[in-house]
mmJSON file of the N, C-alpha and C atoms, coordinates in Angstrom:
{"data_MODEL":{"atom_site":{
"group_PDB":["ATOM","ATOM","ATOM","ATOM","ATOM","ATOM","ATOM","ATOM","ATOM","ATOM","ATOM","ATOM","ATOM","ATOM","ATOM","ATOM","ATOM","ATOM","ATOM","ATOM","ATOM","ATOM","ATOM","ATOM","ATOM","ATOM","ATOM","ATOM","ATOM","ATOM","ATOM","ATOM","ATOM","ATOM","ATOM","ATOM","ATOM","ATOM","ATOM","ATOM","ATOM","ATOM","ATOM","ATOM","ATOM","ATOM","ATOM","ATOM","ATOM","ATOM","ATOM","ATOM","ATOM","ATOM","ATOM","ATOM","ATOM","ATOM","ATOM","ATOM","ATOM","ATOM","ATOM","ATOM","ATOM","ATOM","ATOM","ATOM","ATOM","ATOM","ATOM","ATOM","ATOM","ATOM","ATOM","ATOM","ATOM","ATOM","ATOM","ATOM","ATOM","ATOM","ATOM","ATOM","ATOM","ATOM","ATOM","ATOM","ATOM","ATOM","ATOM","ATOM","ATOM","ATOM","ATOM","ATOM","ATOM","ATOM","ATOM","ATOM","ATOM","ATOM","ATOM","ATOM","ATOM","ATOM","ATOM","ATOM","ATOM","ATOM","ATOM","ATOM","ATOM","ATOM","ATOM","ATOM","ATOM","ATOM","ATOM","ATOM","ATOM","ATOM","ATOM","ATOM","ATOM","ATOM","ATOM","ATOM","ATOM","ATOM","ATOM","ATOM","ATOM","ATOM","ATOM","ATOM","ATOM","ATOM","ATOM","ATOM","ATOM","ATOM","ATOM","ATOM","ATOM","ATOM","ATOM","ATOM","ATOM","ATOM","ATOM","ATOM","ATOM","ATOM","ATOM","ATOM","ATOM","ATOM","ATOM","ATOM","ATOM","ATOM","ATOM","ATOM","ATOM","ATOM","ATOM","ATOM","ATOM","ATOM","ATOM","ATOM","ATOM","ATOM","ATOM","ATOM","ATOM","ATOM","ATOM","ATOM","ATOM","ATOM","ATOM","ATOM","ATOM","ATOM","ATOM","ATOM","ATOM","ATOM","ATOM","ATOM","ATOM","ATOM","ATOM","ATOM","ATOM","ATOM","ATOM","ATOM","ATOM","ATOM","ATOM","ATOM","ATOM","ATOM","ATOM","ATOM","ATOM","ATOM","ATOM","ATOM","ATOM","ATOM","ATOM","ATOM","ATOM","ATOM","ATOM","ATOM","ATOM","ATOM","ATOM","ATOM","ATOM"],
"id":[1,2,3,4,5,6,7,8,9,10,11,12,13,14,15,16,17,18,19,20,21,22,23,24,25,26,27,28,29,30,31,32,33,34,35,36,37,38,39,40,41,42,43,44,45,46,47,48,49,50,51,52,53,54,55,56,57,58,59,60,61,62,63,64,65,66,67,68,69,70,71,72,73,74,75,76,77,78,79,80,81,82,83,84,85,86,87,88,89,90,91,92,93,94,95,96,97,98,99,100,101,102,103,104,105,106,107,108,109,110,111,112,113,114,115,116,117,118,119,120,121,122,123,124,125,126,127,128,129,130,131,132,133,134,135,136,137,138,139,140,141,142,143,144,145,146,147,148,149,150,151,152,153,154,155,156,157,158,159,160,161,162,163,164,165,166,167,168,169,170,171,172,173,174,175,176,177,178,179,180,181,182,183,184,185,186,187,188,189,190,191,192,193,194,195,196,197,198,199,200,201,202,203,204,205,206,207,208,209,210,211,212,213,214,215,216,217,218,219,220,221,222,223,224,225],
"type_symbol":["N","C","C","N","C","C","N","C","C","N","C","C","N","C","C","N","C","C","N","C","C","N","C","C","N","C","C","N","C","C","N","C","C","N","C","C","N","C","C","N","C","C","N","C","C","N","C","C","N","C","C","N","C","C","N","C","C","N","C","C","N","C","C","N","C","C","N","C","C","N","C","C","N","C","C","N","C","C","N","C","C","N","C","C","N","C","C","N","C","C","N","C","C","N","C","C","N","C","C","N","C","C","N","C","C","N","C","C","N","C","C","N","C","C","N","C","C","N","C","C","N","C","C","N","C","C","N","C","C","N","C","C","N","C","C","N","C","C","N","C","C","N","C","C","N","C","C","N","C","C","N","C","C","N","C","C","N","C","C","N","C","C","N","C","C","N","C","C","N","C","C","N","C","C","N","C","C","N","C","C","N","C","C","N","C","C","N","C","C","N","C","C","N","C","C","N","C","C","N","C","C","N","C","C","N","C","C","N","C","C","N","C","C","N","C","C","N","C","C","N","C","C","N","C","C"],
"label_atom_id":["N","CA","C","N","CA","C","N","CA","C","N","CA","C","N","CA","C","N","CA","C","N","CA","C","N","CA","C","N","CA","C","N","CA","C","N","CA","C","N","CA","C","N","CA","C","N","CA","C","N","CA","C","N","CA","C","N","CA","C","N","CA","C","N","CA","C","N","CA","C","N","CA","C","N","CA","C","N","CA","C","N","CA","C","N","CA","C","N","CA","C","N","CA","C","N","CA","C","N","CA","C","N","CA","C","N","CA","C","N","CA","C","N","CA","C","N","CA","C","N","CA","C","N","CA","C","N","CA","C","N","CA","C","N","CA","C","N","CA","C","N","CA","C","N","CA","C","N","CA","C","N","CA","C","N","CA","C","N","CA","C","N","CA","C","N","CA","C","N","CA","C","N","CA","C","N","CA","C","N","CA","C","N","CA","C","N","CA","C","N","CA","C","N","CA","C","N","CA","C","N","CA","C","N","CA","C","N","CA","C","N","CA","C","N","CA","C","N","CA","C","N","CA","C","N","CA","C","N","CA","C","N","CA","C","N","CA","C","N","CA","C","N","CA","C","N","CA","C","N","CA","C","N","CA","C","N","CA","C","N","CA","C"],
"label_alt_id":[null,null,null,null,null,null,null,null,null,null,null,null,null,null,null,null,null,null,null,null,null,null,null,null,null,null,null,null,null,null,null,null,null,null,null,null,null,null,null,null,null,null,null,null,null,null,null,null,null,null,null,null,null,null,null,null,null,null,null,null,null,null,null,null,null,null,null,null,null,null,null,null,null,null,null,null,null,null,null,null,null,null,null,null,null,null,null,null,null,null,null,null,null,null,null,null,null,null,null,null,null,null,null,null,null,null,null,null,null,null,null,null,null,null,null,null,null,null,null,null,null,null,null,null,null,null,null,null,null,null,null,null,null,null,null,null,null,null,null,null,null,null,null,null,null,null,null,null,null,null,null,null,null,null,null,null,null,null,null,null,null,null,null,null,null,null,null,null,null,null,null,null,null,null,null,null,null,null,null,null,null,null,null,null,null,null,null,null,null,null,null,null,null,null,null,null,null,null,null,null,null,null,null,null,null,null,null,null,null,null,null,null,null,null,null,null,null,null,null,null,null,null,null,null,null],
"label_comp_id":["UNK","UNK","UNK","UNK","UNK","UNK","UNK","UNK","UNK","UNK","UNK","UNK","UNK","UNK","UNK","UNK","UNK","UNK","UNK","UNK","UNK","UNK","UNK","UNK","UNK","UNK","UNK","UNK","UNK","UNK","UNK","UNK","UNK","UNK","UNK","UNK","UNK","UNK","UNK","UNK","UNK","UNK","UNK","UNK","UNK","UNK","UNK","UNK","UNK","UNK","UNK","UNK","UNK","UNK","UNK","UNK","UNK","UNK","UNK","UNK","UNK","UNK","UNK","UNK","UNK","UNK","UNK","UNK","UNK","UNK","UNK","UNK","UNK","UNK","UNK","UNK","UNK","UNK","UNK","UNK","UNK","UNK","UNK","UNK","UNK","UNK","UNK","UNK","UNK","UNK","UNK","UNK","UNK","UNK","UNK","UNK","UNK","UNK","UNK","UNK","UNK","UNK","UNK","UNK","UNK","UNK","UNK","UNK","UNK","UNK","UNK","UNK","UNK","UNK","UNK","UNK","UNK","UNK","UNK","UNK","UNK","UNK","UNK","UNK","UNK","UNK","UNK","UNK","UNK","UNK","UNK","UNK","UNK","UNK","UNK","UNK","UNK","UNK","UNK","UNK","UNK","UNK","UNK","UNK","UNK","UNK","UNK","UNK","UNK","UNK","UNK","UNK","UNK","UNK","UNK","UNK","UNK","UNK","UNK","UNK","UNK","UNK","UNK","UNK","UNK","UNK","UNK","UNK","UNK","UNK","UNK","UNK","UNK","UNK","UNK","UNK","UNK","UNK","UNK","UNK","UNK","UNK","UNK","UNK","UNK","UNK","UNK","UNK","UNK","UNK","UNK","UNK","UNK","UNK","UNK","UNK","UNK","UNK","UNK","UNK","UNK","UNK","UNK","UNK","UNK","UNK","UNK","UNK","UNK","UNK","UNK","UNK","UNK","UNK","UNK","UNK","UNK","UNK","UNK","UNK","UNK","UNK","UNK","UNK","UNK"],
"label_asym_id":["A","A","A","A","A","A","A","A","A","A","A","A","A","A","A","A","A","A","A","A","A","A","A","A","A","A","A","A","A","A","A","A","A","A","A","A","A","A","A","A","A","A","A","A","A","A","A","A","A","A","A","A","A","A","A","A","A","A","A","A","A","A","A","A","A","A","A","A","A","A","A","A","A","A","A","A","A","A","A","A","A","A","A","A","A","A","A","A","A","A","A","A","A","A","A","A","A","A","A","A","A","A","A","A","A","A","A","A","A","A","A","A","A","A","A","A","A","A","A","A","A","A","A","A","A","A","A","A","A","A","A","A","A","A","A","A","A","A","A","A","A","A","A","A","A","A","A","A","A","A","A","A","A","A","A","A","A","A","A","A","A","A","A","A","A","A","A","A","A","A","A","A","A","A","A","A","A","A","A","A","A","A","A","A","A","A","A","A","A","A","A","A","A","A","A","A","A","A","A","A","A","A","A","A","A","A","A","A","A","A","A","A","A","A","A","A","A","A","A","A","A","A","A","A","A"],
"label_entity_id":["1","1","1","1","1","1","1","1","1","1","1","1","1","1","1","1","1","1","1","1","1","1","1","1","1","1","1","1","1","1","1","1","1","1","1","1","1","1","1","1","1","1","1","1","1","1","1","1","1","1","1","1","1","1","1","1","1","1","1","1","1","1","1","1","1","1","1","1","1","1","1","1","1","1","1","1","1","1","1","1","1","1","1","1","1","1","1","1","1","1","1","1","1","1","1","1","1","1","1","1","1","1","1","1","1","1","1","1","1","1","1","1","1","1","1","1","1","1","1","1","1","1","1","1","1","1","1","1","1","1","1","1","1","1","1","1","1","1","1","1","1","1","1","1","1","1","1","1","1","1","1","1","1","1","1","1","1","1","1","1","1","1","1","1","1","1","1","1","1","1","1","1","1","1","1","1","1","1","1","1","1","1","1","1","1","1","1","1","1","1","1","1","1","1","1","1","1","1","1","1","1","1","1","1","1","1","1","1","1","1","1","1","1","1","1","1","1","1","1","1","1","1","1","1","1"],
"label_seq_id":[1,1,1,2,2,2,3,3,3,4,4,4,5,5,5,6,6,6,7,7,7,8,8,8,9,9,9,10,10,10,11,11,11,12,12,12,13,13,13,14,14,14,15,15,15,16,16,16,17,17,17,18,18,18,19,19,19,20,20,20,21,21,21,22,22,22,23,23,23,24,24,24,25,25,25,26,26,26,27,27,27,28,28,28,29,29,29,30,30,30,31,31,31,32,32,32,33,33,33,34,34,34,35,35,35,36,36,36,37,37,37,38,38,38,39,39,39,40,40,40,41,41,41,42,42,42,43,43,43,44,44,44,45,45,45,46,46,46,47,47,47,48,48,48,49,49,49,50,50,50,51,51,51,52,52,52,53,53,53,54,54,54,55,55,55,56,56,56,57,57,57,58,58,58,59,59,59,60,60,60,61,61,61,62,62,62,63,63,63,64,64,64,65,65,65,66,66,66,67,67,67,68,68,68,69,69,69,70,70,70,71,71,71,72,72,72,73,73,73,74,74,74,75,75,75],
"pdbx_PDB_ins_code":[null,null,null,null,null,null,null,null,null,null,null,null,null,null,null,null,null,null,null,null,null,null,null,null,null,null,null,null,null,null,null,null,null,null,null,null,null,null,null,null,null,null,null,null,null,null,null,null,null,null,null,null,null,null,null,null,null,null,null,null,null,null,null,null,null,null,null,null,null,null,null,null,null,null,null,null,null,null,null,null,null,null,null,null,null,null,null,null,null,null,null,null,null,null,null,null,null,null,null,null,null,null,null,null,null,null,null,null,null,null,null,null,null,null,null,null,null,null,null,null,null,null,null,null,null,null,null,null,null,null,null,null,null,null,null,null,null,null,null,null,null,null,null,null,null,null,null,null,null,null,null,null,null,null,null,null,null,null,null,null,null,null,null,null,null,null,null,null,null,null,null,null,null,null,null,null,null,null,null,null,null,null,null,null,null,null,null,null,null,null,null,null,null,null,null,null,null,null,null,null,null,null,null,null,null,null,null,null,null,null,null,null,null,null,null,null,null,null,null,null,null,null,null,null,null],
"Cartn_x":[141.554,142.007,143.48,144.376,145.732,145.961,147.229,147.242,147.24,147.147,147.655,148.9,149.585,151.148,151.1,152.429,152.741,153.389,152.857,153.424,152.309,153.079,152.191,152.611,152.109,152.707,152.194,153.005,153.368,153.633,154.677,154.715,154.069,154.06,153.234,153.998,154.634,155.206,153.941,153.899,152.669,153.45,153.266,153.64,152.541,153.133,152.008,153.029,152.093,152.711,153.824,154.163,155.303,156.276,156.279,157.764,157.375,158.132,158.006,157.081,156.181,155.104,155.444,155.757,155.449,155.185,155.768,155.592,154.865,153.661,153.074,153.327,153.669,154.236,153.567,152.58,152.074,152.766,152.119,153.099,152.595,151.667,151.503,150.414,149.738,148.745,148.118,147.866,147.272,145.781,144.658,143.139,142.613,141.779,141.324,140.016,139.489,138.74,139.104,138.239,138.864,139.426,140.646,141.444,141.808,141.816,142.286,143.295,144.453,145.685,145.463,146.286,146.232,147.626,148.043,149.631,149.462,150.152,150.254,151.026,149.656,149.956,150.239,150.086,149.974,149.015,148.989,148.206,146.915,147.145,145.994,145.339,144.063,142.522,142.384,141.929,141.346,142.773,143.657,145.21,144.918,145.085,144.895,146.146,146.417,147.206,146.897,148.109,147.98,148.676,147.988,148.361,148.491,149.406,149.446,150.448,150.049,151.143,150.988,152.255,152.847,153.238,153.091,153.185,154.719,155.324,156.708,156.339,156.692,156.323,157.269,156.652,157.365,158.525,159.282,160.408,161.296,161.075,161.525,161.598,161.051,160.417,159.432,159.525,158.201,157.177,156.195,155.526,154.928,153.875,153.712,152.931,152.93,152.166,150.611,149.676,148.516,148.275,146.84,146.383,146.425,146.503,147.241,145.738,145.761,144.019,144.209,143.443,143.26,142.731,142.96,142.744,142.761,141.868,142.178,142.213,143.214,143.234,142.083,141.397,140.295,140.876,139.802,140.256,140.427],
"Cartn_y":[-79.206,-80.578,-80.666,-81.046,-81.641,-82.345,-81.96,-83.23,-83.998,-85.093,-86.284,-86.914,-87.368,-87.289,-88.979,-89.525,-90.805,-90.757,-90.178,-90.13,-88.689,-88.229,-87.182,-85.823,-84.555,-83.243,-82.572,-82.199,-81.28,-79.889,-79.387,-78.087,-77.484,-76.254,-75.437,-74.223,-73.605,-72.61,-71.103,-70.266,-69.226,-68.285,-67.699,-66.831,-65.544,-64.3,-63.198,-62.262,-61.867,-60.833,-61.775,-63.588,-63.368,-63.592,-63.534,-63.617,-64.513,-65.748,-66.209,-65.359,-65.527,-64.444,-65.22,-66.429,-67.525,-68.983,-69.782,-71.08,-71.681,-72.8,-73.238,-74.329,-74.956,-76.247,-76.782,-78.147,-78.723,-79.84,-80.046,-80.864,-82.631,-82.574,-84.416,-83.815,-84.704,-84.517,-83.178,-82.577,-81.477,-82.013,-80.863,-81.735,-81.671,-82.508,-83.169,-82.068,-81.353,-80.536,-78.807,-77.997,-76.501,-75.984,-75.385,-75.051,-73.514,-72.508,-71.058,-71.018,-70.086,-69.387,-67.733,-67.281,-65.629,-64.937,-63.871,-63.577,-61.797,-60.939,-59.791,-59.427,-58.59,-57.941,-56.612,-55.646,-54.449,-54.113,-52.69,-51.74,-51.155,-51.132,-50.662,-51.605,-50.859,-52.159,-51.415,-52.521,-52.279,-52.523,-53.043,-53.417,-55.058,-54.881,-56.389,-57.062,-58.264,-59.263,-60.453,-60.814,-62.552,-63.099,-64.272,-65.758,-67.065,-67.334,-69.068,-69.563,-71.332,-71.976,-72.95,-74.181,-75.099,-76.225,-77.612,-78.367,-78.991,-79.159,-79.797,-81.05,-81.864,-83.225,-84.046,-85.767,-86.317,-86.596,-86.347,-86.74,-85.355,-84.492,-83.272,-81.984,-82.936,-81.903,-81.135,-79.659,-78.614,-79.483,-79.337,-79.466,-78.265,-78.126,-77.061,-76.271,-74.962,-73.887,-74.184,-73.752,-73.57,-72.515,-72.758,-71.505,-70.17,-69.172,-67.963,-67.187,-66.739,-66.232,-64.65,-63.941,-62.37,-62.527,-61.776,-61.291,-60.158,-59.108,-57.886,-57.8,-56.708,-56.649,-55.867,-56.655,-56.05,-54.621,-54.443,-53.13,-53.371],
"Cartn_z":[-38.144,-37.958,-38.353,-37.677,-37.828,-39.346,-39.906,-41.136,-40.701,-41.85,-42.024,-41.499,-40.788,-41.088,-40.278,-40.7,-40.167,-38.988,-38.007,-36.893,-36.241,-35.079,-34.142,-34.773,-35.172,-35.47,-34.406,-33.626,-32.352,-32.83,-33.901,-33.617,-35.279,-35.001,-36.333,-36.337,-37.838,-38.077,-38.455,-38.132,-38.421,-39.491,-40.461,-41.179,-41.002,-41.113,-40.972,-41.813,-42.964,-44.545,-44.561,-44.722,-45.663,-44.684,-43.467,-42.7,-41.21,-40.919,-39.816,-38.146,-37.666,-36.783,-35.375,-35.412,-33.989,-34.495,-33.784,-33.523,-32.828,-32.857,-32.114,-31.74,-30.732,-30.419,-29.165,-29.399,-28.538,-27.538,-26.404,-25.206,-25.952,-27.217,-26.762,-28.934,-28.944,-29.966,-30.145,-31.162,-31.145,-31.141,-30.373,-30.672,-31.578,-32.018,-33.228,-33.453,-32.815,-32.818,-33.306,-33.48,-33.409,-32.506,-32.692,-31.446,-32.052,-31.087,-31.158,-30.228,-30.654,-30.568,-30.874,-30.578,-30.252,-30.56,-30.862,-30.858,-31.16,-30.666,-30.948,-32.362,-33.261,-34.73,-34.496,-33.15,-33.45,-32.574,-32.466,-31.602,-32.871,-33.928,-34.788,-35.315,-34.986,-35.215,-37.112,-37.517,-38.42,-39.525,-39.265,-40.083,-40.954,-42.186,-43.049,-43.007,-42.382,-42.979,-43.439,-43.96,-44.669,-43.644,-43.528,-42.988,-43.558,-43.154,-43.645,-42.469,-42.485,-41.893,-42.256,-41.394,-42.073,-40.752,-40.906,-39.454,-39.771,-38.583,-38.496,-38.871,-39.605,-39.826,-38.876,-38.486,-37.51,-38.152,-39.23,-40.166,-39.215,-39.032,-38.413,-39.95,-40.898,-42.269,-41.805,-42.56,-42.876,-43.532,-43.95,-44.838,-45.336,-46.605,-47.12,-46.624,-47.141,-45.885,-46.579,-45.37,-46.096,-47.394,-47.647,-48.417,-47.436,-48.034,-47.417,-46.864,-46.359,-45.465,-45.282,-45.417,-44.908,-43.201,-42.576,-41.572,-41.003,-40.215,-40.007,-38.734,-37.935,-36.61,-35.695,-34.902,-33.95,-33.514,-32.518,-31.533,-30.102],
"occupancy":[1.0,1.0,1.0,1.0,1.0,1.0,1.0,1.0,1.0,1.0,1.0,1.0,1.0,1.0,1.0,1.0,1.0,1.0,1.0,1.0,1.0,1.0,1.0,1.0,1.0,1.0,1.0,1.0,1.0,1.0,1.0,1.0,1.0,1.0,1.0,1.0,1.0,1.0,1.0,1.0,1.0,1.0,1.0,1.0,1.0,1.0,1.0,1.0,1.0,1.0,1.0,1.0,1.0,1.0,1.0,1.0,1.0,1.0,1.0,1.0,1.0,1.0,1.0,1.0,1.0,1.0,1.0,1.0,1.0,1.0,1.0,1.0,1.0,1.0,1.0,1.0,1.0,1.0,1.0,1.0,1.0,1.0,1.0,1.0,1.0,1.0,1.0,1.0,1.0,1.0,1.0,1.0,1.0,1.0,1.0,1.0,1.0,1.0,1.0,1.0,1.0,1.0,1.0,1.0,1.0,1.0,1.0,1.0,1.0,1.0,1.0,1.0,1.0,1.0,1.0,1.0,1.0,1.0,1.0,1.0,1.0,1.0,1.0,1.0,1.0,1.0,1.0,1.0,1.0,1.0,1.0,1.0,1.0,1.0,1.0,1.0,1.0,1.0,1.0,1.0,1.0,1.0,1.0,1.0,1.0,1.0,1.0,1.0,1.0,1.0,1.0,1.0,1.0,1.0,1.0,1.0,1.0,1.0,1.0,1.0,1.0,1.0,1.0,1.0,1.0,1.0,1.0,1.0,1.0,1.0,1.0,1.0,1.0,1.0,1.0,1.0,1.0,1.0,1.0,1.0,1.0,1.0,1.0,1.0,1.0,1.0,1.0,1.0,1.0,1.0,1.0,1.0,1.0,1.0,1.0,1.0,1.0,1.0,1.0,1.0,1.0,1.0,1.0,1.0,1.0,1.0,1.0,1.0,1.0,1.0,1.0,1.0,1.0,1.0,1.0,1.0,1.0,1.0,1.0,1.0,1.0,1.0,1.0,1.0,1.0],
"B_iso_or_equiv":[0.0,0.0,0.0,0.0,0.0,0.0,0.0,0.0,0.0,0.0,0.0,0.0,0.0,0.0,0.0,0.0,0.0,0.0,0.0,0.0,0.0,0.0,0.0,0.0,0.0,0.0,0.0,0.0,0.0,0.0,0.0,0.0,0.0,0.0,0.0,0.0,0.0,0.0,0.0,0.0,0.0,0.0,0.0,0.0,0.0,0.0,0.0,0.0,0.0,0.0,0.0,0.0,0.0,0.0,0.0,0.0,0.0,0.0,0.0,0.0,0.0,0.0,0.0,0.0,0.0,0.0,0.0,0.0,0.0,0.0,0.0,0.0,0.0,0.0,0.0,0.0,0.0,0.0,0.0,0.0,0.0,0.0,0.0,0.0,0.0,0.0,0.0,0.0,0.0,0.0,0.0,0.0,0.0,0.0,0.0,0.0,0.0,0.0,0.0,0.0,0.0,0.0,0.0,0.0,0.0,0.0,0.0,0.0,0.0,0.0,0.0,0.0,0.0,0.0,0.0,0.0,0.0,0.0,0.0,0.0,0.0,0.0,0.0,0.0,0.0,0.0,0.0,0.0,0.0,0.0,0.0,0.0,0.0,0.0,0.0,0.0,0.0,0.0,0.0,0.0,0.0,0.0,0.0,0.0,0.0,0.0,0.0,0.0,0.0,0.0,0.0,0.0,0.0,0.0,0.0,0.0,0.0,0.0,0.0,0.0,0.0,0.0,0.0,0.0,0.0,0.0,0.0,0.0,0.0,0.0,0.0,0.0,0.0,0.0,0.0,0.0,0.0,0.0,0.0,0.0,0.0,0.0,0.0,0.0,0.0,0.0,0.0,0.0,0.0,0.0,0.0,0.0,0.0,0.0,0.0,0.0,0.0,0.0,0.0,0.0,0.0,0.0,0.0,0.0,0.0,0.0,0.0,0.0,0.0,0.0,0.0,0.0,0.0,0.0,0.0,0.0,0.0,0.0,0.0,0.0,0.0,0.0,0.0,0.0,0.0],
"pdbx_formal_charge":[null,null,null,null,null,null,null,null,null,null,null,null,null,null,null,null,null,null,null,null,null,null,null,null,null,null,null,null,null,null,null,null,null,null,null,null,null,null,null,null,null,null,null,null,null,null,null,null,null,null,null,null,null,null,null,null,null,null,null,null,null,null,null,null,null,null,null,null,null,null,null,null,null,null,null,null,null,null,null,null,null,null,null,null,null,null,null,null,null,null,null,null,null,null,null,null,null,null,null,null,null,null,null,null,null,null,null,null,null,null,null,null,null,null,null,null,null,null,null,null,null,null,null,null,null,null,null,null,null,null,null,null,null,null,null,null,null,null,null,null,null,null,null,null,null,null,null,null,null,null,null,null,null,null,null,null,null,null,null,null,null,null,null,null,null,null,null,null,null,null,null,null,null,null,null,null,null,null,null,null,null,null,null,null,null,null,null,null,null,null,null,null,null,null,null,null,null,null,null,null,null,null,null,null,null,null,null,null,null,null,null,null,null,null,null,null,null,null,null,null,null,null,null,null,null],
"auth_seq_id":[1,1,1,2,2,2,3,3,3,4,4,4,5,5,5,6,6,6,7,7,7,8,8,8,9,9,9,10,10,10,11,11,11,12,12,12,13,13,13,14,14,14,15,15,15,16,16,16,17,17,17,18,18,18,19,19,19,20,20,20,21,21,21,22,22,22,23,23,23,24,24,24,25,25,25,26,26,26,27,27,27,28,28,28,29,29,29,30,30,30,31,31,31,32,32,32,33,33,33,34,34,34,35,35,35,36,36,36,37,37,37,38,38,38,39,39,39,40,40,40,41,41,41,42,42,42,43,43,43,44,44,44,45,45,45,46,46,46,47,47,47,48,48,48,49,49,49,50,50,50,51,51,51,52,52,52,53,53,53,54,54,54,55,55,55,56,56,56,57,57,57,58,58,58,59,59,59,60,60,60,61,61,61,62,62,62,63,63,63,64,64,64,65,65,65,66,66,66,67,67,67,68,68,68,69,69,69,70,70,70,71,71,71,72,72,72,73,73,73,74,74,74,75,75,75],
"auth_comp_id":["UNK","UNK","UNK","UNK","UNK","UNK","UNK","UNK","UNK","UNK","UNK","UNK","UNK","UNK","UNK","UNK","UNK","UNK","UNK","UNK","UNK","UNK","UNK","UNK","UNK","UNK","UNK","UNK","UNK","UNK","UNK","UNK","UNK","UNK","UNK","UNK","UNK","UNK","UNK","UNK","UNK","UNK","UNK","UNK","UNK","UNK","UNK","UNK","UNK","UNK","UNK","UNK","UNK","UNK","UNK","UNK","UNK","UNK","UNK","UNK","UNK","UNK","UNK","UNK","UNK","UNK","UNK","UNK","UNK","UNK","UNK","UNK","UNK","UNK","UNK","UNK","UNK","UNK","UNK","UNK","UNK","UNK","UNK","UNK","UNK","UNK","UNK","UNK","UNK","UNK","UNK","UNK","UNK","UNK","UNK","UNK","UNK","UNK","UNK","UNK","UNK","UNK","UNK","UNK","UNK","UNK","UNK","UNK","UNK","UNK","UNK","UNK","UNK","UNK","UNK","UNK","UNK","UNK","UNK","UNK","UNK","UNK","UNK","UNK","UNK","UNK","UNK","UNK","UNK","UNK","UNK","UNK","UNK","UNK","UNK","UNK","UNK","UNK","UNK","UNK","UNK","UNK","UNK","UNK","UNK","UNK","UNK","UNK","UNK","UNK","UNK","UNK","UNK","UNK","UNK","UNK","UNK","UNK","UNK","UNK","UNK","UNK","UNK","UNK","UNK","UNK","UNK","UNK","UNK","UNK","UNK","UNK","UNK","UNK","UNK","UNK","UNK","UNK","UNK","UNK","UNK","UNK","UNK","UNK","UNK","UNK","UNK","UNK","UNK","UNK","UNK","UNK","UNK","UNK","UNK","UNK","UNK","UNK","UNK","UNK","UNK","UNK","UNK","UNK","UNK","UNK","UNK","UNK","UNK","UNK","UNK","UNK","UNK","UNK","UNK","UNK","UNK","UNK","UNK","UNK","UNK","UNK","UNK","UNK","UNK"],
"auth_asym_id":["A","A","A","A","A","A","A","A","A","A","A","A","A","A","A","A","A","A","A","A","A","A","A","A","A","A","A","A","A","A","A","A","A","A","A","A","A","A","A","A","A","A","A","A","A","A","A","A","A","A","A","A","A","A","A","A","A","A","A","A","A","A","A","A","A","A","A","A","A","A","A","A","A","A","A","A","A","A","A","A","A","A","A","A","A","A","A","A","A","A","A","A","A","A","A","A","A","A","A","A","A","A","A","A","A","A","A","A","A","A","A","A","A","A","A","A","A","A","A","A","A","A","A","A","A","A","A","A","A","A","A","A","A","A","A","A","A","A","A","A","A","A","A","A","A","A","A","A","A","A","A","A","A","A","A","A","A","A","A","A","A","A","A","A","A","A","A","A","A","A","A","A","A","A","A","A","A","A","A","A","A","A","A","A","A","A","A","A","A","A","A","A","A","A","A","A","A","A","A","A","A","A","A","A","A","A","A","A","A","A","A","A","A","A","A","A","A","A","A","A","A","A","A","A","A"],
"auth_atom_id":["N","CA","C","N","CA","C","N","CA","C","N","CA","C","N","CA","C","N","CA","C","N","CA","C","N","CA","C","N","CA","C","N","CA","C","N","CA","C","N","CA","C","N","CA","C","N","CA","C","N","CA","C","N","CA","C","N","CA","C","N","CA","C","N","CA","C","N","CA","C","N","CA","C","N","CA","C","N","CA","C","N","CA","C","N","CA","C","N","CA","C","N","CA","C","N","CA","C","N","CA","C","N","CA","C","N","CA","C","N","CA","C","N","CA","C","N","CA","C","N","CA","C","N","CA","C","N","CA","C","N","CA","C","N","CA","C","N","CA","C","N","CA","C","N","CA","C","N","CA","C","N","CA","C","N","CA","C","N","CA","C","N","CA","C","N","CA","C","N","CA","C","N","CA","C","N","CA","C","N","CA","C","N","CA","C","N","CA","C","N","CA","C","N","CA","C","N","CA","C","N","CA","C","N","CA","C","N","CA","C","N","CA","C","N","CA","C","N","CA","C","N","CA","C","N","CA","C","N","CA","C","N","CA","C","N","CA","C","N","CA","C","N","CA","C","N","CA","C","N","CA","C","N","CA","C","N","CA","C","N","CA","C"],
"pdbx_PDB_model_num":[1,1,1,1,1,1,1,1,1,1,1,1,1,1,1,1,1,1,1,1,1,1,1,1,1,1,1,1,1,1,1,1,1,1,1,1,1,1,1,1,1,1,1,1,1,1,1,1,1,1,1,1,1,1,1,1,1,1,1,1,1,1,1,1,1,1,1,1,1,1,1,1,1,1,1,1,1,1,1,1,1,1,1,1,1,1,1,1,1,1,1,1,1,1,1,1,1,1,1,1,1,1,1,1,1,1,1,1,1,1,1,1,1,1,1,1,1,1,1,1,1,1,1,1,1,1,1,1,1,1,1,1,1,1,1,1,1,1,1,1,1,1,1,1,1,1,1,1,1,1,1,1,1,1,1,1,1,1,1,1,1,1,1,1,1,1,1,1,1,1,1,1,1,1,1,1,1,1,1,1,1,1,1,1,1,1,1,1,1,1,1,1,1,1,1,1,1,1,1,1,1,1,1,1,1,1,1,1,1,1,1,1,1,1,1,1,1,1,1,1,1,1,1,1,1]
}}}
């Protein structure tokens, strides 16, 4: 689910280990439902990273990143 914010948040910053990975930026509301995104980590399955991100607020502020998540790369 989208934050909170006083206005619409359209785009989302992705961090992967720690360093900017991709931006997600929607054409109108993001949906209010579960939504999946995809992005290339690498050619080796079985690789651990951390994730977190953070929504552009309608102020044109970051806000704070999430809690940071493990993830490992498929095959």
């Amino acid at each position: 689910m989208p934050p909170g914010a006083d206005g619409v948040v359209t785009e989302y910053e992705i961090q992967l280990d720690g360093r900017t990975a991709t931006s997600l930026v929607w054409g109108g509301s993001a949906p209010q439902e579960r939504a999946s995104y995809s992005f290339y980590a690498g050619r080796e399955a079985g690789v651990t990273h951390r994730v977190r991100l953070r929504a552009k607020l309608p102020d044109g502020t970051w806000g704070g990143f999430t809690p940071e998540r493990t993830v490992t790369t498929g095959h």
